[in-house]
N, C-alpha and C positions, 0 to 999 in steps of 0.2 A: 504494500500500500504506500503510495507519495505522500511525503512528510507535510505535503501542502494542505492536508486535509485530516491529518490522524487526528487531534483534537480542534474540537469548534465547540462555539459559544451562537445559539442561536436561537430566537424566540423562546427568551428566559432560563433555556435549558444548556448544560455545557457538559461534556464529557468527549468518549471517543468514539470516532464516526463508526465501529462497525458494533456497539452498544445498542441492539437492536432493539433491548429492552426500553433504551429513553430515549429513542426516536422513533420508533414504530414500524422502521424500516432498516436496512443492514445500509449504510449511507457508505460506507468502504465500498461494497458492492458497486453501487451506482457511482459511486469517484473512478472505480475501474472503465466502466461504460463509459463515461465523460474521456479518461484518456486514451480509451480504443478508438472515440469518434475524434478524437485531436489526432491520434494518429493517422487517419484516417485524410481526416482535412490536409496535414504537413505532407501528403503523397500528391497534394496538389501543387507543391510548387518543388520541382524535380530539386533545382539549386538554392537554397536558401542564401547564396550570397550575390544571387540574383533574378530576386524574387520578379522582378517588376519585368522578365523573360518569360514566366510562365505562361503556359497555354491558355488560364482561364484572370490572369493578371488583372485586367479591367475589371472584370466579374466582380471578382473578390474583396479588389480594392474599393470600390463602389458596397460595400457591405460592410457591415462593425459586426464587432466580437458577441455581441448580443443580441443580434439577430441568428447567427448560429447556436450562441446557448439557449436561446426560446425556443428552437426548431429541435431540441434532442427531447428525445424519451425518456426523463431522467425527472425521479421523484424532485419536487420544487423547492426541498431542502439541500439536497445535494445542488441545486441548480443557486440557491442562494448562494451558500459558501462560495462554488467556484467564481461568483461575481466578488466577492467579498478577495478571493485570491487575483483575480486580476486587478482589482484595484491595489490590492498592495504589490503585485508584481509590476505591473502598468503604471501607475501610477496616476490613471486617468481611467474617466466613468466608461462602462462597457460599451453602452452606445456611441462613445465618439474615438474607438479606437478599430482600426482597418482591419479587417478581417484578414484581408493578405500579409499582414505581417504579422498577424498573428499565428498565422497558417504557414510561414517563414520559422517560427520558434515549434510549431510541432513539428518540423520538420528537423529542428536539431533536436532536439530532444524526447521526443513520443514516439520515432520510426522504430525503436529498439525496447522494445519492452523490461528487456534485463538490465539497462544502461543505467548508469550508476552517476554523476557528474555531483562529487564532490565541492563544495568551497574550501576555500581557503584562507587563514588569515597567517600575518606576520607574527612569530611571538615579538612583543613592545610596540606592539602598534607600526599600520600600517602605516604611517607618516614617517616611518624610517622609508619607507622605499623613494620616496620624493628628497625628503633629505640626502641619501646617498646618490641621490643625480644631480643635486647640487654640490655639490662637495667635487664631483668629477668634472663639471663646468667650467672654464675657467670666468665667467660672470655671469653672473645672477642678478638682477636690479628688481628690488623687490618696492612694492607699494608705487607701482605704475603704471597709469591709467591712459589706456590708449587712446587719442584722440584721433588720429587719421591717418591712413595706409598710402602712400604715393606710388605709384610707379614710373618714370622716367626712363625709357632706353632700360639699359642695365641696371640700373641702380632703382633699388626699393627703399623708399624714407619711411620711414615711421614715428609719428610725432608723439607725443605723452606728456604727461603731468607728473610729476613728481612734488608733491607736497603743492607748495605755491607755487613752481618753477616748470614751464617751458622747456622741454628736450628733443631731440629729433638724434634718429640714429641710422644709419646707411648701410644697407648692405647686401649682398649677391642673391640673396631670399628672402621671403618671411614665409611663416608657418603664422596660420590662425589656428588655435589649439584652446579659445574658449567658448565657455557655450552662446549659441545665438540670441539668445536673449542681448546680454550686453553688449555681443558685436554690433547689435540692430544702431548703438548710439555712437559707434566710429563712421569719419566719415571715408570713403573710397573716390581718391584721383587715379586715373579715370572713375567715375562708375562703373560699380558691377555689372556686367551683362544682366540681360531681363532676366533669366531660367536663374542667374545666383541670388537676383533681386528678390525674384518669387518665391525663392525658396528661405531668404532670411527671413525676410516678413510674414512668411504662411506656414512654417513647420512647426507643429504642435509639441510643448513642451507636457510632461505630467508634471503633479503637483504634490509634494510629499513633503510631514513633518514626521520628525524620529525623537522620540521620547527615551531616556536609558535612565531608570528607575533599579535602583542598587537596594537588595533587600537583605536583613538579618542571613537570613536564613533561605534554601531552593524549597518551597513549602511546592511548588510545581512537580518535583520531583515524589514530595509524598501520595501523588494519587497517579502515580503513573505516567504523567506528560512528563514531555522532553523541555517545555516550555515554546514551543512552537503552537503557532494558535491561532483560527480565524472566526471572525465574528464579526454580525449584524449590525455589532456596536459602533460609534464612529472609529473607536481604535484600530480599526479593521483587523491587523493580525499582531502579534508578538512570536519572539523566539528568545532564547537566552543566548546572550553573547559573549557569556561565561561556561558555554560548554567545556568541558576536559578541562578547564583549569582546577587547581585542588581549592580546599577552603569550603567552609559555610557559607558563606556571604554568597551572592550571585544577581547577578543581572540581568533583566530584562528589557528587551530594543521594544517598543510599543511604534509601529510604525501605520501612517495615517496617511492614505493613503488621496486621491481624486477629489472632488468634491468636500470630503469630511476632511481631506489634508490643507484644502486651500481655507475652509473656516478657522482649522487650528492654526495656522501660522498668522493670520489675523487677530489672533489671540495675544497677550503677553504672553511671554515665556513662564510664567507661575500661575496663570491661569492654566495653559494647557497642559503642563505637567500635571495641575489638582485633578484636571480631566480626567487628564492616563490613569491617574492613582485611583480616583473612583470606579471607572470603569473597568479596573483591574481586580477591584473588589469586589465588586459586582459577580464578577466570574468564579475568585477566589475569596471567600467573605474572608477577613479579617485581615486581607495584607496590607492594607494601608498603614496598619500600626507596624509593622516589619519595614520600611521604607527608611533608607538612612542615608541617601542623598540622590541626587536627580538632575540631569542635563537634558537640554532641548535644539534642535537645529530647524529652522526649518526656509529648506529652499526657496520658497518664491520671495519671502522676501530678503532675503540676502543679494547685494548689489551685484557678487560676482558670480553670482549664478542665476537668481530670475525663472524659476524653475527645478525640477529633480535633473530628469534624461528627456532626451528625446523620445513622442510618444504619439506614433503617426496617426493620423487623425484617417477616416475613406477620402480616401483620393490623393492622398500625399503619398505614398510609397511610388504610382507610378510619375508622379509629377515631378518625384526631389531626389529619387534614389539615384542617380546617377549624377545629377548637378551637386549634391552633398563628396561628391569625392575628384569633382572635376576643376585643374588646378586652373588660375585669371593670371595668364601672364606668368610671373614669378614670385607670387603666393599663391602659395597650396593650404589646401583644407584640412584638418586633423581635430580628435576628440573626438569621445562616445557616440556621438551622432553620427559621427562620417565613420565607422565600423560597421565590420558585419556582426560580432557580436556586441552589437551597442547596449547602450546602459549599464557598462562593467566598467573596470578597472582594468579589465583584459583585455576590453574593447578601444582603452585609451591606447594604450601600447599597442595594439595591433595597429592603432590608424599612425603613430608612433612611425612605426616599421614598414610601414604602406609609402607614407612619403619622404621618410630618406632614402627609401629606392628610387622614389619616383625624381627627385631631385639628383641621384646620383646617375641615373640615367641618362638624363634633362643633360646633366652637365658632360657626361661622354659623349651624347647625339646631336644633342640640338643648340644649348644654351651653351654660350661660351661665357664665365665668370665674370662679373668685374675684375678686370688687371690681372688677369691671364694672357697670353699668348694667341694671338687668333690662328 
């Protein structure tokens, strides 16, 4: 059974989906049925790293993820939850997210029934791995705020802000590597072609806040959950983010996701925490008194992001998926968005390694350097 669904929280009642006693139905069961008919659907797009090639592409894309889960045969609890899972996996309401790319992600992971795909963390935090590419750098200029991308012949300018101050920097590339939200407010000499125009200004971001609530004690652990968890509640789902490590104490990521994620970050940050904590108790009566301290992040409104990932709306996978990786000149595009495994940190790196080929390439065929040899 997929860990997406072993416990849930729904119409007052919480336990484990194939608890047929307090749902009335074996809801494991029908989560199975849900991921034979994804599998099913991901046979519809042969390549997933080129989804918008598929034979029924238009079709699909023209469609959201919620018109396929209303059309399956799958008792209306199980069909809850798995909305309740794409919102926290999406990050955005079932209706406005494209069926062909969603139908792209059954095709990585639902074609193989046995398949296993691990996450992974850093032991000490994964902002060691960002750190340690700066470190290998030899400059980093941090706390600056792009104001406008130039391009001239050879030579790319890029103007920015630094505190009160005016800087402009020169050089044979530039990589865009943030998300589009913020890029929407640099300006581009030349303008961008219309298809990158279209696509900055119309690609659908989700919207997600993350709550990490540190308790006494894994009281999750006493009734048999892993602490992974979905539910009707705004909270949408939980997991602990202290698996495997030792100790009592232990955490839980409360993650909120579309819709109930774009209210909560309109919240202060001690409001939506109070949130997470009730509606965690809710689930589990008494853990709000176990709670011994509490952090909140939440994307939309943070300036340098303006969003979670990238979260194709119907109609944008055939409209942007190719202008998301197609380079203006001499910037190129990078970041979760322009991947085929977007919305990851794997996905950052992969677009990473996508265009310093493409620029090493660029510069054996076509581009000749600034102040090189012609």
């Amino acid at each position: 059974m997929s860990e997406w669904g072993e416990w849930l929280a729904l119409e007052g009642r919480a336990g484990r989906a194939d608890d047929a006693a307090l749902w009335g139905v074996d809801l494991s069961g029908e989560q199975k049925k849900i991921e034979a008919a994804l599998a099913e659907l991901g046979r519809r797009v042969p390549d997933p790293a080129q989804p918008q090639t598929a034979p029924e592409a238009d079709t699909l894309d023209r469609r959201s993820a919620l018109d396929w889960l209303n059309a399956l045969d799958v008792h209306p609890l199980a069909k809850k939850a798995f909305a309740a899972h794409l919102r926290s996996e999406y990050a955005v309401e079932p209706d406005h997210y494209s069926l062909l790319d969603f139908a792209r992600w059954g095709a990585f992971y639902y074609n193989d029934p046995d398949q296993d795909e691990p996450a992974f963390r850093i032991v000490g935090g994964n902002d060691l791995l960002p750190q340690a590419m700066a470190r290998a750098l030899p400059e980093v200029r941090l706390g600056a705020q792009v104001l406008a991308i130039e391009q001239e012949g050879d030579v790319v300018r890029v103007r920015y802000r630094a505190g009160e101050t005016a800087h402009s920097i020169e050089s044979d590339f530039a990589v865009l590597a943030i998300p589009l939200g913020p890029a929407r407010h640099i300006e581009f000499d030349p303008p961008l072609p219309p298809k990158h125009r279209a696509m900055l200004s119309g690609l659908t971001y989700g919207v997600a806040t993350k709550i990490l609530l540190q308790y006494r004690r894994r009281f999750w652990q006493e009734v048999g959950c892993s602490g992974s968890l979905l539910t009707d509640l705004p909270l949408t789902c939980t997991w602990e983010a202290t698996r495997g490590q030792p100790g009592e104490s232990g955490i839980l990521t409360v993650y909120t996701g579309a819709a109930c994620g774009a209210a909560s970050a309109r919240s202060s940050e001690a409001d939506r925490i109070a949130d997470a904590i009730e509606q965690v108790d809710q689930i589990f009566s008494g853990s709000a008194r176990e709670v011994i301290a509490a952090r909140s992040l939440a994307w939309l409104t943070d300036s340098l992001a303006l969003g979670a990932y990238a979260a194709f709306a119907p109609g944008e996978v055939t409209a942007h998926w190719d202008t998301l990786r197609l380079p203006v000149g001499r910037l190129f595009l990078a970041g979760e968005h322009t991947a085929v495994h977007q919305g990851y940190m794997e996905g950052a790196v992969e677009s990473a390694q996508r265009v310093a080929e493409e620029i090493l390439t660029g510069m054996r065929t076509q581009i000749t350097p600034r102040g090189a040899d012609a």
